[in-house]
C-alpha positions in Angstrom: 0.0 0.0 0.0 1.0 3.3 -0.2 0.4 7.0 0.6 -1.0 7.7 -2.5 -3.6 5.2 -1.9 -4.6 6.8 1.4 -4.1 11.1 0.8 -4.0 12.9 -3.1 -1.1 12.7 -4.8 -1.3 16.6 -5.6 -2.4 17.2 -1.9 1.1 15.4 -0.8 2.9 17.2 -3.5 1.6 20.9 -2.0 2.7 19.4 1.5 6.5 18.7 0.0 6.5 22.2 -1.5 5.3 23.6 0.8 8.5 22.8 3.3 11.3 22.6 1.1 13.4 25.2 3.1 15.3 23.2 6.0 14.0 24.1 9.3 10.2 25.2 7.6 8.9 21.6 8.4 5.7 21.6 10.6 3.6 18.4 11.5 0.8 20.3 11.7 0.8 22.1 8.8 1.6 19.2 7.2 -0.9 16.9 8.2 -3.3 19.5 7.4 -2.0 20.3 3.9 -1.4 16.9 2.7 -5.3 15.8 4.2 -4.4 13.5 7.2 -5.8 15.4 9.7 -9.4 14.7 7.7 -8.7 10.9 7.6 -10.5 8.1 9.6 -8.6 6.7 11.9 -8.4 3.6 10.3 -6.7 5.4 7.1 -4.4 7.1 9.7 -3.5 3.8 11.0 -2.6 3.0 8.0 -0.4 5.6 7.3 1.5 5.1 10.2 2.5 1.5 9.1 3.9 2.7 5.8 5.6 5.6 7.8 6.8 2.5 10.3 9.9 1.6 8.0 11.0 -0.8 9.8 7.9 -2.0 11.2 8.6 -1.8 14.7 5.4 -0.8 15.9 6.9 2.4 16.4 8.6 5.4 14.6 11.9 6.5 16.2 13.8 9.6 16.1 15.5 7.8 13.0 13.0 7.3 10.9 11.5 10.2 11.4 14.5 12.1 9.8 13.4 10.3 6.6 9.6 11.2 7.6 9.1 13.5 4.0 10.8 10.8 2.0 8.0 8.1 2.6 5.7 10.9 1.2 7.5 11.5 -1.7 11.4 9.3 -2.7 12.8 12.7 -4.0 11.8 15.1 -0.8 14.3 16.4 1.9 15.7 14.8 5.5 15.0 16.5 8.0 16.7 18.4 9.8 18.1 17.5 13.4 16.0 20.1 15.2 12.9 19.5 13.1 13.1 16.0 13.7 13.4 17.2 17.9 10.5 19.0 17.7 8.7 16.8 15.8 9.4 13.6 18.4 8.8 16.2 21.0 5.5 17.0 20.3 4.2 13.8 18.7 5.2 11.7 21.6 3.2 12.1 24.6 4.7 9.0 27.1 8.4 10.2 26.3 9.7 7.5 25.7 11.8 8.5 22.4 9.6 7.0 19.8 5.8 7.9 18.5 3.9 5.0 18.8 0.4 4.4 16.9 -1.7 5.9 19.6 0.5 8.8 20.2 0.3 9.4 16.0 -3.5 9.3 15.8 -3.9 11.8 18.6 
């Protein structure tokens, strides 16, 4: 499966655009642009297994580095204090990776 089959490909695309600039990245914004935010939580279940690369049950500071990438092959990393913020405010127990309930929250 993959994100295309979930959120429009030219609502994805805007997303990507949207923050090319390093250090313009915000979940938020994102999630809204690229139509998440509107998704079941079935769908957003979904999207967090394709986004969990290595299947862990969880994404860690790691993967999320490569978080735009799973959106689109040719988008940025990153950067180290987007990808902070990002685990910061994405994972509510603190224990260093977003898991499934913390995503759909």
């Amino acid at each position: 499966m993959s994100l295309s089959s979930i959120l429009s490909a030219d609502a994805i695309d805007s997303a990507i655009k949207d923050c090319q600039a390093p250090d313009s990245f915000c979940a938020k914004k994102f999630f809204q642009m690229c139509g998440l935010t509107k998704k079941s939580p079935q769908d957003i279940k979904k999207v967090f297994g394709i986004l969990d690369n290595d299947a862990s049950g969880f994404i860690e500071e790691e993967e999320l580095k490569f978080f735009l990438q799973r959106f689109c092959p040719g988008a940025r990393v990153l950067t180290d204090k987007e990808t902070k913020a990002f685990l910061s405010a994405a994972d509510d127990d603190s224990d260093g990776m977003i898991g499934a309930d913390d995503f759909s929250e």
